[in-house]
C-alpha positions in Angstrom: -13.0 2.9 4.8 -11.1 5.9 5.8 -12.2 10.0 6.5 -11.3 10.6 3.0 -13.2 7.9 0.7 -13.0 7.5 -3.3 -16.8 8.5 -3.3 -16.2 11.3 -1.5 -13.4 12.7 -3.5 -14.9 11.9 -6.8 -17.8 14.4 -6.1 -15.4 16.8 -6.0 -13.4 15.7 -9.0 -15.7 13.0 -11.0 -12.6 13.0 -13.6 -10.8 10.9 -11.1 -10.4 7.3 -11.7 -12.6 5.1 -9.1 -11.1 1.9 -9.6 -7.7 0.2 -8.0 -6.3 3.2 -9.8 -8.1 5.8 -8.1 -7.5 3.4 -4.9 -3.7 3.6 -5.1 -3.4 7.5 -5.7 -6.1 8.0 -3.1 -4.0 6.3 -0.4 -0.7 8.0 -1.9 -2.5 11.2 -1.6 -3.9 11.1 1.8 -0.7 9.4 3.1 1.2 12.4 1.6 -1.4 15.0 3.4 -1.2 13.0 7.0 2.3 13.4 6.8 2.0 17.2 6.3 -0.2 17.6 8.7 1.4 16.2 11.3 -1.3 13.9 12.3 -3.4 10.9 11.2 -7.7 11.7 9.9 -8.8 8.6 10.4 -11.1 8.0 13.7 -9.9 5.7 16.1 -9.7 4.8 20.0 -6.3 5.6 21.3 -5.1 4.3 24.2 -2.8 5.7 26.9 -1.3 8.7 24.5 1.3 10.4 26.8 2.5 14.0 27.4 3.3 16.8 29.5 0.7 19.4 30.5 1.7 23.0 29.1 1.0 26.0 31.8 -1.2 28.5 30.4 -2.2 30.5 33.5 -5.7 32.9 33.4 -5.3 35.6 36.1 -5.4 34.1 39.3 -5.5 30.8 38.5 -3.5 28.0 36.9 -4.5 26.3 34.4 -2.9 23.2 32.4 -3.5 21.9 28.9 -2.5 18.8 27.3 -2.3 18.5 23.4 -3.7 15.9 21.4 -2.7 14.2 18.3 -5.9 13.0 17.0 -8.4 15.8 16.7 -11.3 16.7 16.7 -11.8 14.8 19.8 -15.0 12.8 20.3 -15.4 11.4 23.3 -12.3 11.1 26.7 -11.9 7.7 28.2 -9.4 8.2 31.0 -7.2 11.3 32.5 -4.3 10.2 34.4 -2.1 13.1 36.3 1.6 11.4 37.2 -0.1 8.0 37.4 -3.4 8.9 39.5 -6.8 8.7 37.4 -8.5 12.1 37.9 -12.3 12.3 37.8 -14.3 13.5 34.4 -15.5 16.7 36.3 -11.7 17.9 36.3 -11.2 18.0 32.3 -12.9 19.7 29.7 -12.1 19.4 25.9 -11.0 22.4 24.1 -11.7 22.2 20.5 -10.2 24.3 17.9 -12.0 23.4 14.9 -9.9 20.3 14.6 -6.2 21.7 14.4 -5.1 22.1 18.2 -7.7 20.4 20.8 -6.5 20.2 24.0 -7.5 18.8 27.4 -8.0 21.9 29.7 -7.0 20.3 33.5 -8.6 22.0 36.3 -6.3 21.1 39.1 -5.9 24.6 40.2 -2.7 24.0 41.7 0.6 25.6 41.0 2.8 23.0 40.0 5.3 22.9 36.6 3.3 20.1 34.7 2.2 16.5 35.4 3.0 13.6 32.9 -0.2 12.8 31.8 -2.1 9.4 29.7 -5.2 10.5 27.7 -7.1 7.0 26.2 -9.8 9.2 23.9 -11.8 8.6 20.4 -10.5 10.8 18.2 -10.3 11.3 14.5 -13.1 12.0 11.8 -15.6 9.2 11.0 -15.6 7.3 7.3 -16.1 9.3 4.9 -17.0 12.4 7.1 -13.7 14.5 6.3 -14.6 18.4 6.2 -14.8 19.6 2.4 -11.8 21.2 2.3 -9.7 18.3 3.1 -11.5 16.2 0.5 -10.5 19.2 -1.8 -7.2 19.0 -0.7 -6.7 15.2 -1.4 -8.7 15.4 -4.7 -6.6 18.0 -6.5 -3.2 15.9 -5.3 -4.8 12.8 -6.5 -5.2 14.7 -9.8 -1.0 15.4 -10.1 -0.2 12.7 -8.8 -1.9 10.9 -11.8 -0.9 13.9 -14.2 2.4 13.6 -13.0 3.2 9.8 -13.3 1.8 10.2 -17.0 3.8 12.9 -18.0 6.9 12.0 -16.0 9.7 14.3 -14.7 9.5 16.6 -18.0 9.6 20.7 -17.0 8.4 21.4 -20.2 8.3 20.3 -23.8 7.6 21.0 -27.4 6.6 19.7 -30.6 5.0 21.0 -33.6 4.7 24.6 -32.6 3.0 23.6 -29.6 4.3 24.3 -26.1 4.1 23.0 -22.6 4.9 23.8 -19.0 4.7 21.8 -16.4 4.8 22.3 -12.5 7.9 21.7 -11.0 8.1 20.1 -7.7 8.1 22.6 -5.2 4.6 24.1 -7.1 3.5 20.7 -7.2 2.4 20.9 -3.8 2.2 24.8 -2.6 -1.3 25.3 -3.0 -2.2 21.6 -1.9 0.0 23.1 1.5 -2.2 26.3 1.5 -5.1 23.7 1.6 -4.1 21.8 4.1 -3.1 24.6 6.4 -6.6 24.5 8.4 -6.3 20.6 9.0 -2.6 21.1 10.1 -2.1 19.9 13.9 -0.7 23.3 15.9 0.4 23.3 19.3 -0.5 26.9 20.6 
């Protein structure tokens, strides 16, 4: 199972195929959208994900963050600050709807920024990707299949008729626009 499932997206669009059809552009279409995005939907336990802390002082006191790649964040394992484990009461998640949660560390010292390793659940559950992410995949699924039938043609006609078809760069601007709330940001 995955964030986005088949089931999920064929509420949305019931025209999709739900068999190894629907399987195949399903994990073309998410694939496509995690790469986007910068990040991976799927939940899962990472372990030891490394970084630097960013400075992002309030008046009067400093105050370091540390990004991670898998949001929306459910649940912190382990902190460690340059290779010392620091104690849960000194962290706090930061959550930003899903598109830049970060680890707020309350050291309160004035130092540049520590190497950190976050071990953390992140990632949404099966089948519990927000609506507009199943949107997102569902009408990409739906070109993907309208493309691969009507191939590489920008338009044709025949018998008085005419058609148009979206070239590549419209292909995927308002899947992008979509997708923009889901994006991983680093503020």
């Amino acid at each position: 199972m995955s964030a986005v499932t088949l089931e999920k997206v064929r509420e949305v669009a019931p025209c999709l195929p739900g068999d190894t059809e629907g399987a195949a552009l399903l994990a073309a279409a998410v694939q496509w959208c995690e790469h986007y995005c910068g990040r991976k939907f799927d939940r899962a336990n990472i372990d030891a994900e490394r970084g630097r802390t960013v400075r992002d002082d309030a008046p009067g006191e400093p105050r370091h963050y540390v990004y991670l790649a898998r949001p929306p964040v459910q649940a912190v394992t382990s902190v460690f600050l340059d290779e010392a484990g620091i104690d849960g009461s000194l962290f706090e998640v930061i959550s930003d709807g899903g598109r830049a949660e970060r680890l707020l560390i309350k050291t309160y010292e004035d130092v540049p920024g520590y190497a950190t390793r976050v071990s953390y659940t992140g990632g949404w559950e099966d089948g519990a990707a927000p609506a507009g992410l199943v949107l997102a995949v569902a009408t990409l699924m739906g070109r993907l299949r309208d493309r691969a039938q009507q191939g590489a043609v920008g338009s044709e006609s025949s018998g008085g008729e005419s058609a148009s078809y979206l070239s590549a760069g419209q292909l995927y601007e308002d899947i992008r626009v979509m997708l923009r709330p889901y994006r991983l940001m680093r503020l």
